[in-house]
Biopython code that builds the backbone (N, CA, C, O; Angstrom):
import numpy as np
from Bio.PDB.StructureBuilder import StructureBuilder

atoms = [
    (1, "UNK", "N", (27.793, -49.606, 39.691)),
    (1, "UNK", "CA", (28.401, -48.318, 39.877)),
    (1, "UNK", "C", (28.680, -47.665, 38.517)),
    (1, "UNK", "O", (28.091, -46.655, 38.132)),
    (2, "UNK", "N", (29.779, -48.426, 37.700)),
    (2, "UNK", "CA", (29.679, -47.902, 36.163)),
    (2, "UNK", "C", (29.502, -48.676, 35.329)),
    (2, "UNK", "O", (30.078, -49.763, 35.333)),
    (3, "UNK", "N", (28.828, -48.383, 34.590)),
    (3, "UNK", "CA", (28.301, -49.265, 33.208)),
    (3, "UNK", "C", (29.054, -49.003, 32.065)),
    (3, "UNK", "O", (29.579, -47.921, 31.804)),
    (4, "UNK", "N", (29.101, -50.140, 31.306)),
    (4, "UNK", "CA", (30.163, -50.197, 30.350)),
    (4, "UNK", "C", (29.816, -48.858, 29.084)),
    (4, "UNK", "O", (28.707, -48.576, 28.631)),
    (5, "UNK", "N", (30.871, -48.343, 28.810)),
    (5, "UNK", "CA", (30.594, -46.912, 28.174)),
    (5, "UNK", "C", (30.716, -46.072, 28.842)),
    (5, "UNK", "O", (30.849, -45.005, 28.243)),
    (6, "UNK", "N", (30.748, -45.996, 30.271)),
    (6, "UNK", "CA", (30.700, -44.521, 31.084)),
    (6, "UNK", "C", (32.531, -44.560, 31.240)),
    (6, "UNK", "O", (33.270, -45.492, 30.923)),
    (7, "UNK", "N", (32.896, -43.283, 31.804)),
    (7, "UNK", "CA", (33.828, -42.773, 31.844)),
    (7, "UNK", "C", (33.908, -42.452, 33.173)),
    (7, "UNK", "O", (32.895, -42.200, 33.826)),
    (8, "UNK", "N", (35.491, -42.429, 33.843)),
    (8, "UNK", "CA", (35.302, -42.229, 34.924)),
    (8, "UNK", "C", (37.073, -41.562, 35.203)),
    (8, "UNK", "O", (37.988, -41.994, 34.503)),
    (9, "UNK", "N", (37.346, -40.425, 36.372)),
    (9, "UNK", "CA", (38.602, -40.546, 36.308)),
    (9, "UNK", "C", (39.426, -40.872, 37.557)),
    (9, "UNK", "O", (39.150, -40.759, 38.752)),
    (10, "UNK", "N", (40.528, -41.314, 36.921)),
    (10, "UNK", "CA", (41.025, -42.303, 38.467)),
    (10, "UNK", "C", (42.301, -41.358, 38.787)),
    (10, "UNK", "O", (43.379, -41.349, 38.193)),
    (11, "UNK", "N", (41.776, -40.346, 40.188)),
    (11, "UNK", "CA", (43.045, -39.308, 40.531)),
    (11, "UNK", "C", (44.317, -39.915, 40.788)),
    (11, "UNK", "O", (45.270, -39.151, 40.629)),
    (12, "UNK", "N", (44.553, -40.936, 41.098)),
    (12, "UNK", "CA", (45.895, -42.035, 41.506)),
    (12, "UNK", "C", (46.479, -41.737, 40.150)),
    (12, "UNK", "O", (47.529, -41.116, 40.309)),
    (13, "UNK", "N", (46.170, -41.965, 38.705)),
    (13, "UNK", "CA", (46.742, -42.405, 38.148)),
    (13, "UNK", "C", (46.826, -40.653, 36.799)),
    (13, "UNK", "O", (47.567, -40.467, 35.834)),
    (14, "UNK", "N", (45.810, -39.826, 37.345)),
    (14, "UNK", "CA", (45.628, -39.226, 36.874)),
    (14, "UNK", "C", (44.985, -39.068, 35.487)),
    (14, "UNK", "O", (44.927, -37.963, 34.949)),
    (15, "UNK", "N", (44.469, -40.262, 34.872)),
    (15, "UNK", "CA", (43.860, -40.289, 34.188)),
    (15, "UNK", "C", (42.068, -40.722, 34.064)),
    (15, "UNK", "O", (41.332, -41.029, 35.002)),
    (16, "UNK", "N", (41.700, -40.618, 32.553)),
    (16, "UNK", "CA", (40.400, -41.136, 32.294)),
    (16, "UNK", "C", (40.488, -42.441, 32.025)),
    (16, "UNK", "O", (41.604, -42.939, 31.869)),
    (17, "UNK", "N", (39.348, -43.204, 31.928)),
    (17, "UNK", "CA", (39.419, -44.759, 31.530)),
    (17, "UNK", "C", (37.930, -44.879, 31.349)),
    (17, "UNK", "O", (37.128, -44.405, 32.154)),
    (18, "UNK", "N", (37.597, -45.526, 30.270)),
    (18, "UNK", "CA", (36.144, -45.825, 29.653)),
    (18, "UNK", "C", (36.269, -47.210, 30.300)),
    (18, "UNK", "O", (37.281, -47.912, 30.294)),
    (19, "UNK", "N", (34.493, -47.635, 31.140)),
    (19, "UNK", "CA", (34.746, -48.798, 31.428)),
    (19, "UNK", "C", (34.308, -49.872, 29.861)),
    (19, "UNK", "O", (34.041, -49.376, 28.766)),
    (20, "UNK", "N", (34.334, -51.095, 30.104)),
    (20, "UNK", "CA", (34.749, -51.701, 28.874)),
    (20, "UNK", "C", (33.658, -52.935, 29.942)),
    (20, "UNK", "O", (32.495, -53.086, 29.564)),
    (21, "UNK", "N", (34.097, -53.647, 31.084)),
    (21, "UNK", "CA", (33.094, -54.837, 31.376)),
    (21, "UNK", "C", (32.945, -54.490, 32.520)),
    (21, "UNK", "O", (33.759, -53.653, 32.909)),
    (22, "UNK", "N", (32.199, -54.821, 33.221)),
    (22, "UNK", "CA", (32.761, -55.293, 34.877)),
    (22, "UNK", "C", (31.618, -56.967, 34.794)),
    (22, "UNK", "O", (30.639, -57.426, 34.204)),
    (23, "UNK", "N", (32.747, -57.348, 35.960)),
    (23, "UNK", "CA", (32.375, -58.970, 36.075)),
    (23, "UNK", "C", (33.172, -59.067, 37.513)),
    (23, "UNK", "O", (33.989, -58.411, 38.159)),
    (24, "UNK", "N", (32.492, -60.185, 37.605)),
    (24, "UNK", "CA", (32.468, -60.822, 39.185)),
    (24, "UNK", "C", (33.731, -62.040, 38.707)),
    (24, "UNK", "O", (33.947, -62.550, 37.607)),
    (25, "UNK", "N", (34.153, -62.156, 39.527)),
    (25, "UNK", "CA", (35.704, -62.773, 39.749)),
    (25, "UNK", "C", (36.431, -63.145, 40.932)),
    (25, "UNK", "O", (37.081, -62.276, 41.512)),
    (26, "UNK", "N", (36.397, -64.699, 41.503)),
    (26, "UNK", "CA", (36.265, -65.477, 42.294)),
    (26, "UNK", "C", (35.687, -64.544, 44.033)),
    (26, "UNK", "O", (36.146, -64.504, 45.174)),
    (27, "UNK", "N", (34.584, -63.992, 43.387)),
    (27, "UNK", "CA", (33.597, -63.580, 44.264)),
    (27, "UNK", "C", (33.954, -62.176, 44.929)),
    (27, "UNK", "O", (33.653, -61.835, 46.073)),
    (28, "UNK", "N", (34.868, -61.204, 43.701)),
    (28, "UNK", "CA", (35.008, -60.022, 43.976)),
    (28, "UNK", "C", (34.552, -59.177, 42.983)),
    (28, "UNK", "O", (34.797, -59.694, 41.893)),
    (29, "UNK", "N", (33.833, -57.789, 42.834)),
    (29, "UNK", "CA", (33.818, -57.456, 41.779)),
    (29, "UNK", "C", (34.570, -56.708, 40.813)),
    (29, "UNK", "O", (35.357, -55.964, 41.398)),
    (30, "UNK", "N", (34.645, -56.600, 39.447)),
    (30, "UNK", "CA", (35.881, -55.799, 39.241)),
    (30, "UNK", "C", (35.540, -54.604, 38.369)),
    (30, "UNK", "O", (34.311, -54.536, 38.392)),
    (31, "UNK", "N", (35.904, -53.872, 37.801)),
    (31, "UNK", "CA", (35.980, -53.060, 36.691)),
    (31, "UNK", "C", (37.013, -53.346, 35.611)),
    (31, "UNK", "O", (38.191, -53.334, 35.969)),
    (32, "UNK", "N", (36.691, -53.637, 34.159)),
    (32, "UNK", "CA", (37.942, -53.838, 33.301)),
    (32, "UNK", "C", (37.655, -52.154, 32.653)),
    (32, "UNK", "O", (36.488, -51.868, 32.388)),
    (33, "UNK", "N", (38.872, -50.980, 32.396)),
    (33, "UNK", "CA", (38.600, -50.157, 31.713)),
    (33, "UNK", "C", (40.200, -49.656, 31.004)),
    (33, "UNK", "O", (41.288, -49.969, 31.486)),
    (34, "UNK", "N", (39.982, -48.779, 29.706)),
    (34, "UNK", "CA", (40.731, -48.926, 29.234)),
    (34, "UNK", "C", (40.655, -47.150, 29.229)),
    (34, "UNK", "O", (39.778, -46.356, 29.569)),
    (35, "UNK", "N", (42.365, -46.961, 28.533)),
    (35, "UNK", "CA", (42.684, -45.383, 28.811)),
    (35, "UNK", "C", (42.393, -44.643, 27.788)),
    (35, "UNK", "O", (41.306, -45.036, 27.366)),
    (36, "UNK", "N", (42.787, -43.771, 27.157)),
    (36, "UNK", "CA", (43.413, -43.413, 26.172)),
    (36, "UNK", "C", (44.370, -43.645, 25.055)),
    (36, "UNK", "O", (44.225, -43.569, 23.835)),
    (37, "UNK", "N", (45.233, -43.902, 25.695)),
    (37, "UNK", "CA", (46.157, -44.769, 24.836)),
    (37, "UNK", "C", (45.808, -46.459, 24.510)),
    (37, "UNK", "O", (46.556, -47.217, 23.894)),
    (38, "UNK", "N", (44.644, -46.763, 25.023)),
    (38, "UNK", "CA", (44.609, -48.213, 25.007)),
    (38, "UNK", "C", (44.880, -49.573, 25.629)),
    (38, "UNK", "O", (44.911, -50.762, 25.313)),
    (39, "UNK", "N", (45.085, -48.662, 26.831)),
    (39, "UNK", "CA", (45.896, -49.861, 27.868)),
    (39, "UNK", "C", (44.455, -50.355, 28.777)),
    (39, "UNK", "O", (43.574, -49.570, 29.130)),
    (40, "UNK", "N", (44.465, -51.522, 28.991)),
    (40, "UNK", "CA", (43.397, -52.029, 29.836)),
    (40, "UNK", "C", (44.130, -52.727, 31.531)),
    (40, "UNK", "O", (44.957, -53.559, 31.905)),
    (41, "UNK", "N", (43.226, -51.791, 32.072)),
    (41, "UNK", "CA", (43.469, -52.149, 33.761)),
    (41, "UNK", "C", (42.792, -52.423, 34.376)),
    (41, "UNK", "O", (41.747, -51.801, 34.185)),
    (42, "UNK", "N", (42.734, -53.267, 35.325)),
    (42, "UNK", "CA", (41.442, -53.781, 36.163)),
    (42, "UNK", "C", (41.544, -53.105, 37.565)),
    (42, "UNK", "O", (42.509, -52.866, 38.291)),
    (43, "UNK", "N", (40.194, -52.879, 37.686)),
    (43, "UNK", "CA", (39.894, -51.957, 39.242)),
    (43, "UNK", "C", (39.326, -52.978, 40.038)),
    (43, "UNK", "O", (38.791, -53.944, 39.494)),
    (44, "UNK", "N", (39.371, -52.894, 40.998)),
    (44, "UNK", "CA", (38.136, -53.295, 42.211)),
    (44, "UNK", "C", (37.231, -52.307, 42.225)),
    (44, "UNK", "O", (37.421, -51.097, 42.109)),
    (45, "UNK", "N", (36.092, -52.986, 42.396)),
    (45, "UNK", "CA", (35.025, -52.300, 42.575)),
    (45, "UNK", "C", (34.011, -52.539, 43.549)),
    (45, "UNK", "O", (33.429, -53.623, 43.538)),
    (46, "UNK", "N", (33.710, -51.616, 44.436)),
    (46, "UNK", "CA", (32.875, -51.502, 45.580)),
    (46, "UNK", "C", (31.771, -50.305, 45.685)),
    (46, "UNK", "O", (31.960, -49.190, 46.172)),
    (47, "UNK", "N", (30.642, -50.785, 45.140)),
    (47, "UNK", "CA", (29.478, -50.297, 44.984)),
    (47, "UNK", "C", (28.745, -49.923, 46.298)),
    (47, "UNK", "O", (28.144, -48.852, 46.212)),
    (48, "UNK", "N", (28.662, -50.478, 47.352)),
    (48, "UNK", "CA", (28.780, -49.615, 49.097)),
    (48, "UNK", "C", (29.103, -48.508, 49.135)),
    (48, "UNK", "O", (28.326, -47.554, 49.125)),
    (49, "UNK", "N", (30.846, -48.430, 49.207)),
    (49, "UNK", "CA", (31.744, -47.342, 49.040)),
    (49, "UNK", "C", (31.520, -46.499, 47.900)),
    (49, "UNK", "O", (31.479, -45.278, 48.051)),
    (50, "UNK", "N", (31.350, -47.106, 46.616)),
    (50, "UNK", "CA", (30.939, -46.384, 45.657)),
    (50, "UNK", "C", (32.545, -45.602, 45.072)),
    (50, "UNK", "O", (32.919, -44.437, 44.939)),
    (51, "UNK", "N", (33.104, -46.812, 44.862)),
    (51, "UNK", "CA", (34.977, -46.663, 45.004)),
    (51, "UNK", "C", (35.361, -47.210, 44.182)),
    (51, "UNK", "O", (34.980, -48.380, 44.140)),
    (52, "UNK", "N", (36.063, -46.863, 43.353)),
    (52, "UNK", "CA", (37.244, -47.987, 42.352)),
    (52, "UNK", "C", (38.696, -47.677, 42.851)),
    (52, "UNK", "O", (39.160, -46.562, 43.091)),
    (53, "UNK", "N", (39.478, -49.205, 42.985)),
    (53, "UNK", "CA", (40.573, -49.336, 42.959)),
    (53, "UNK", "C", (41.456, -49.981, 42.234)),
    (53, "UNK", "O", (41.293, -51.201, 42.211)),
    (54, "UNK", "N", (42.514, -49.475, 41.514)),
    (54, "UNK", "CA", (43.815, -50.102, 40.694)),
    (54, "UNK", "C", (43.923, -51.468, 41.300)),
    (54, "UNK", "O", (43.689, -51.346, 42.503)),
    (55, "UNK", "N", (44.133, -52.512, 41.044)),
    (55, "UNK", "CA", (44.458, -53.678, 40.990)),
    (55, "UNK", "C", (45.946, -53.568, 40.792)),
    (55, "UNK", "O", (46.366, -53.389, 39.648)),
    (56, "UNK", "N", (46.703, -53.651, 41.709)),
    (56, "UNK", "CA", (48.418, -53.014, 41.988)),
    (56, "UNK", "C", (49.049, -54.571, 41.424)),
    (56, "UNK", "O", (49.996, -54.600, 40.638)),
    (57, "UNK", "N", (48.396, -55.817, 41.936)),
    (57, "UNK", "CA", (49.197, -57.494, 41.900)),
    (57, "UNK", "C", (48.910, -57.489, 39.931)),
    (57, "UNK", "O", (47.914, -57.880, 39.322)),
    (58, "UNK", "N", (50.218, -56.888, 39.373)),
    (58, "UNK", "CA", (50.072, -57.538, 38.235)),
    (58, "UNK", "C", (49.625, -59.194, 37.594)),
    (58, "UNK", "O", (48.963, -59.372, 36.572)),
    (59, "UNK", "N", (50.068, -60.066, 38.311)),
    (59, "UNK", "CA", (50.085, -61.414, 38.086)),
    (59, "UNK", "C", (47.885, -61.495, 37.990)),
    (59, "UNK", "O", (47.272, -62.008, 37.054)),
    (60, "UNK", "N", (47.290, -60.892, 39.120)),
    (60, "UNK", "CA", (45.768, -61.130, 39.273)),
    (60, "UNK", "C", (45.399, -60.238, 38.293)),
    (60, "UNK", "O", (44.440, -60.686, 37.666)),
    (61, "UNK", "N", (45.787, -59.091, 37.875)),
    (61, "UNK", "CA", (45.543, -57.995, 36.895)),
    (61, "UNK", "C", (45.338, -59.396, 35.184)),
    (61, "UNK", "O", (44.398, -59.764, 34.480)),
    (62, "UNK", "N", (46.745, -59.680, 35.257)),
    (62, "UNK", "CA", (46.343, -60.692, 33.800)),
    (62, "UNK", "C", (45.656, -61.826, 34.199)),
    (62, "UNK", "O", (45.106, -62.342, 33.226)),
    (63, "UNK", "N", (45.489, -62.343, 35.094)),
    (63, "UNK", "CA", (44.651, -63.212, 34.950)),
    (63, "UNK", "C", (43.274, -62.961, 34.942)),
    (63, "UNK", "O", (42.532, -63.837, 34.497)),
    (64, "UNK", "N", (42.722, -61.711, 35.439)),
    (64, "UNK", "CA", (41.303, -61.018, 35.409)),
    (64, "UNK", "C", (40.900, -61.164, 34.071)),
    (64, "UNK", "O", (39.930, -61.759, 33.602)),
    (65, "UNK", "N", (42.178, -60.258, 33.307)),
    (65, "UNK", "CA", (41.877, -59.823, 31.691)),
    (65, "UNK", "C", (41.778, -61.075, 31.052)),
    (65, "UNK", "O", (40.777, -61.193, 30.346)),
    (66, "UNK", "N", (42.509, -62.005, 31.102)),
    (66, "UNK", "CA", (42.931, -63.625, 30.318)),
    (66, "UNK", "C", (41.375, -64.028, 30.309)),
    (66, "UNK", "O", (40.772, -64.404, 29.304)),
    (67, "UNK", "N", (40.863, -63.896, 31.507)),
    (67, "UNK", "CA", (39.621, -64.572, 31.804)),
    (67, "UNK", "C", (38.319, -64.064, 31.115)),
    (67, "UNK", "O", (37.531, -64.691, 30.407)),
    (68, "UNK", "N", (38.302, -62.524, 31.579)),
    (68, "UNK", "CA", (37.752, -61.805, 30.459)),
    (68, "UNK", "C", (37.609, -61.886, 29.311)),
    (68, "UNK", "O", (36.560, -62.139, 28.718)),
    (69, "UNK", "N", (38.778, -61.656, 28.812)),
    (69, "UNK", "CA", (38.830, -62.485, 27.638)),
    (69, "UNK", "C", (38.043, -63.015, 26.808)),
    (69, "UNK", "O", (37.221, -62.610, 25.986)),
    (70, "UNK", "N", (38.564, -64.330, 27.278)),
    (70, "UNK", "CA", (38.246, -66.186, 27.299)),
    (70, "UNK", "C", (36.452, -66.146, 27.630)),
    (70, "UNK", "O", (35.739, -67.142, 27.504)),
    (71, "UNK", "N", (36.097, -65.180, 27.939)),
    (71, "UNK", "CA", (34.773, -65.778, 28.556)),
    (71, "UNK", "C", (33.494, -64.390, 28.345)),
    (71, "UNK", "O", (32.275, -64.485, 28.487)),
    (72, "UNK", "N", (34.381, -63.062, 27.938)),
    (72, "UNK", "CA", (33.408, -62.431, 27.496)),
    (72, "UNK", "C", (33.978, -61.629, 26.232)),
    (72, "UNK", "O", (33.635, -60.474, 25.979)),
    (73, "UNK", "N", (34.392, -61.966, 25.884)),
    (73, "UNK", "CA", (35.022, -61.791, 24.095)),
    (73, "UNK", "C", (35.206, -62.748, 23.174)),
    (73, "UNK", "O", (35.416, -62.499, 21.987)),
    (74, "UNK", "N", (35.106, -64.447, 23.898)),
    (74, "UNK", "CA", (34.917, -65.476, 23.025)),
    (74, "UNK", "C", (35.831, -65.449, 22.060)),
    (74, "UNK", "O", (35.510, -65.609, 20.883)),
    (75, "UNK", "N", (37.674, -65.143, 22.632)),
    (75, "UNK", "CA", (38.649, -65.061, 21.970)),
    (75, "UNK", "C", (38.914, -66.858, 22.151)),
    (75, "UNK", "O", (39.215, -67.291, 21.038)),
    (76, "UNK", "N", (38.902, -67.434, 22.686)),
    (76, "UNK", "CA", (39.324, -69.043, 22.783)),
    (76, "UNK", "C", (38.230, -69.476, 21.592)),
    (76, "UNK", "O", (37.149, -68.946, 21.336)),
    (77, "UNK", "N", (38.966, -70.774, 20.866)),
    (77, "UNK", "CA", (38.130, -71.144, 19.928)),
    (77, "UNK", "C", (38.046, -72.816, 20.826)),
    (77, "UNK", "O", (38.888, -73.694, 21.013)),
    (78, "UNK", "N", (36.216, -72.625, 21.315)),
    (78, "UNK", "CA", (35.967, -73.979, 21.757)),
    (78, "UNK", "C", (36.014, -75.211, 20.632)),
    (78, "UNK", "O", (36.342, -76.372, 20.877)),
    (79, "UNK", "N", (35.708, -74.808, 19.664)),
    (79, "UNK", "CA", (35.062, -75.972, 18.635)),
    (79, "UNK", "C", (34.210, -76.982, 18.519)),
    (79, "UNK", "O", (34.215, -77.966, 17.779)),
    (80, "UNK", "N", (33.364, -76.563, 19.467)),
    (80, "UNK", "CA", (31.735, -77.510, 19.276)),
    (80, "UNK", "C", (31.541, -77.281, 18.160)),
    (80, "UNK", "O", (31.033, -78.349, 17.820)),
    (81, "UNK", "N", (31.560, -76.626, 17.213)),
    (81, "UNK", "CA", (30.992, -77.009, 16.054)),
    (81, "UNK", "C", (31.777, -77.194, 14.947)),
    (81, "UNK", "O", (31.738, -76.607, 13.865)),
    (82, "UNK", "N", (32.779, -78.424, 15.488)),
    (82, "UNK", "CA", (33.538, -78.982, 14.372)),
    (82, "UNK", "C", (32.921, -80.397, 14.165)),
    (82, "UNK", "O", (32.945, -80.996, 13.090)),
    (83, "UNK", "N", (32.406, -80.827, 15.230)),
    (83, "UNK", "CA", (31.496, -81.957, 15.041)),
    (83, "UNK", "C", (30.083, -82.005, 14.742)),
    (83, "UNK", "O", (29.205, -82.865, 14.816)),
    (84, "UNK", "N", (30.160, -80.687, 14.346)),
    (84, "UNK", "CA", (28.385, -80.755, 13.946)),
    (84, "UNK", "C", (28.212, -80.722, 12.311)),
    (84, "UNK", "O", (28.661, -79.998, 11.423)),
    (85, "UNK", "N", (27.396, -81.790, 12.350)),
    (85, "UNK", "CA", (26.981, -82.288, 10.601)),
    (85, "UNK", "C", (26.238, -81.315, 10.046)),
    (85, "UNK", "O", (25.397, -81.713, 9.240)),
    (86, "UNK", "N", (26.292, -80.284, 10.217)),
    (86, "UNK", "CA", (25.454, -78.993, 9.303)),
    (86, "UNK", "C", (26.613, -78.126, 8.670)),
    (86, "UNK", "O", (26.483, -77.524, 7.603)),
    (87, "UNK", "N", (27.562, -78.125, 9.306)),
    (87, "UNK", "CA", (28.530, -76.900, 8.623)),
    (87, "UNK", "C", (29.489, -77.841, 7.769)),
    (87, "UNK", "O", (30.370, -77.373, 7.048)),
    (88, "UNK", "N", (29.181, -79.603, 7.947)),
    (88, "UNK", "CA", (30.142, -80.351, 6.575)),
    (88, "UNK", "C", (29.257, -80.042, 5.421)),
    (88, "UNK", "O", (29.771, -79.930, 4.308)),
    (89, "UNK", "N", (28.187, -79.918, 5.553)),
    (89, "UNK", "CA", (27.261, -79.801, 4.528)),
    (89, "UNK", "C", (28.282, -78.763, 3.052)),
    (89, "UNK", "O", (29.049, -77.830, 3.290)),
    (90, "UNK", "N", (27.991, -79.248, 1.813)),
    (90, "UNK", "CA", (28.546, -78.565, 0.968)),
    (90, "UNK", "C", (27.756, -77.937, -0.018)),
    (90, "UNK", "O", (27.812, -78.375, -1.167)),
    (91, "UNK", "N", (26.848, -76.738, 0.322)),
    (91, "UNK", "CA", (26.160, -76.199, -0.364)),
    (91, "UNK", "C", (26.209, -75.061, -0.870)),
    (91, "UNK", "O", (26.503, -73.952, -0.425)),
    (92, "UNK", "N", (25.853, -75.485, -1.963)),
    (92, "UNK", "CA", (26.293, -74.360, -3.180)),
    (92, "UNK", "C", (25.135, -73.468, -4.204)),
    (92, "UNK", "O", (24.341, -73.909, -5.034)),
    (93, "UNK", "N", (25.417, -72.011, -3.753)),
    (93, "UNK", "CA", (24.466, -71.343, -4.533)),
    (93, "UNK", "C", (25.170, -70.498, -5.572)),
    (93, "UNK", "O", (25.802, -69.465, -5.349)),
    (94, "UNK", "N", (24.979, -71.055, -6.680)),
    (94, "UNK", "CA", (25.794, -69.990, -7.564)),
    (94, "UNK", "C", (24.553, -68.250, -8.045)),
    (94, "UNK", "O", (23.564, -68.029, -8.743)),
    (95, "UNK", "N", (25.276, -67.636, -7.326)),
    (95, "UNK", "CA", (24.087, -66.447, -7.297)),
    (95, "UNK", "C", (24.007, -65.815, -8.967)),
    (95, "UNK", "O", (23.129, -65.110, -9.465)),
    (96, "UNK", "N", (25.262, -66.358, -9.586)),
    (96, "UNK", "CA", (25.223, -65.324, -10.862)),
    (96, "UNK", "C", (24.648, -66.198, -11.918)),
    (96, "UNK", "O", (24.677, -65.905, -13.113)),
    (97, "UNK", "N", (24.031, -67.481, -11.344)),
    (97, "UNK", "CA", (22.690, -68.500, -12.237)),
    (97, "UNK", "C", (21.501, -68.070, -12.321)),
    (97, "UNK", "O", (20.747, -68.209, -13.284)),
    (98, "UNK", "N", (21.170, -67.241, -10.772)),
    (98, "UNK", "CA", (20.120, -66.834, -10.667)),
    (98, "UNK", "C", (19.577, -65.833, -11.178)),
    (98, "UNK", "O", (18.411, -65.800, -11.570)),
    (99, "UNK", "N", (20.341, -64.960, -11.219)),
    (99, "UNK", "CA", (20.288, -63.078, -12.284)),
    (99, "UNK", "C", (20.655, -63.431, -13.628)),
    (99, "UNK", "O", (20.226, -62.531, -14.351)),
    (100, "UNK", "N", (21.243, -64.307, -14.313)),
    (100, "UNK", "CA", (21.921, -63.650, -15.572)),
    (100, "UNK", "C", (20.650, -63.593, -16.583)),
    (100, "UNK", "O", (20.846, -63.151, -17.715)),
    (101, "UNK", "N", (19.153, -64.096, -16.146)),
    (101, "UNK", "CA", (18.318, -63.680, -17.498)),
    (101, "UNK", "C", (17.623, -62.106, -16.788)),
    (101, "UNK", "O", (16.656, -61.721, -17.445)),
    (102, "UNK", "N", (17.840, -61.551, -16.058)),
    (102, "UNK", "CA", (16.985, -60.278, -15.135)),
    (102, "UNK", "C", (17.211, -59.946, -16.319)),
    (102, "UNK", "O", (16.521, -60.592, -17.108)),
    (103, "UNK", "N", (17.972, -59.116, -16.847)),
    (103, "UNK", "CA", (17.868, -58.086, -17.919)),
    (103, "UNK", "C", (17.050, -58.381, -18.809)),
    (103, "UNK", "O", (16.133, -57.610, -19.088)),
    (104, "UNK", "N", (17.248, -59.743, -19.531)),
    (104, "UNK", "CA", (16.250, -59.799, -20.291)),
    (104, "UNK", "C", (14.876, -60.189, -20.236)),
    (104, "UNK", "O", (13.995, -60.271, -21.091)),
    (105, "UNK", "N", (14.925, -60.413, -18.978)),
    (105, "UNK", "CA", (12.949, -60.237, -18.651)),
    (105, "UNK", "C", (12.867, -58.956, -18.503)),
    (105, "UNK", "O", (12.530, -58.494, -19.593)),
    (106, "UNK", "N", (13.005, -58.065, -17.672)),
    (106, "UNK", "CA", (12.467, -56.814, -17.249)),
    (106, "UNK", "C", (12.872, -55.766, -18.811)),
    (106, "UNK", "O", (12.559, -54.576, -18.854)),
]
sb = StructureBuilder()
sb.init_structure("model")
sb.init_model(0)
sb.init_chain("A")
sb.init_seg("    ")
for serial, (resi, resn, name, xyz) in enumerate(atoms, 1):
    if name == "N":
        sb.init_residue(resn, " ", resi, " ")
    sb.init_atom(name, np.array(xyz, "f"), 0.0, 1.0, " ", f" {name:<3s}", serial, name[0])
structure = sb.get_structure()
């Protein structure tokens, strides 16, 4: 229905809201979009109807966003790659070894 970047306005609340994701969420779909001022709210979304609705149950509202989050902003730090032997590696390029004769070749 809206793709992230479109704009849409929600007469309930009287405002605009840019959508930002939509994602599927324990098998409903949603809209995450944010206002003007910056506030992010989650809609229901029904592409049939061709309808968005406010998500009124604050408590499911943060857990939508938490999840969001966590899973499409890659704000949680997993740390698989604290055990990976490539980033102990200690390698060193001193870049100002590599230029300091340029001038005097060219």
């Amino acid at each position: 229905m809206y793709s992230p970047g479109e704009f849409f306005y929600y007469d309930d609340l009287g405002t605009e809201f840019e959508v930002l994701a939509n994602l599927t969420y324990d098998h409903e779909e949603y809209i995450i979009a944010e206002n003007e001022d910056g506030d992010r709210h989650v809609f229901f979304s029904n592409d049939d109807e061709e309808m968005v609705e406010l998500v009124e149950d604050d408590d499911l509202s943060d857990e939508i966003l938490e999840y969001w989050e966590e899973e499409y902003l890659d704000k949680s730090d997993i740390g698989d790659w604290d055990d990976d032997e490539y980033y102990d590696r200690e390698d060193h390029v001193n870049i100002d070894d590599k230029f300091e004769d340029y001038d005097e070749e060219y």
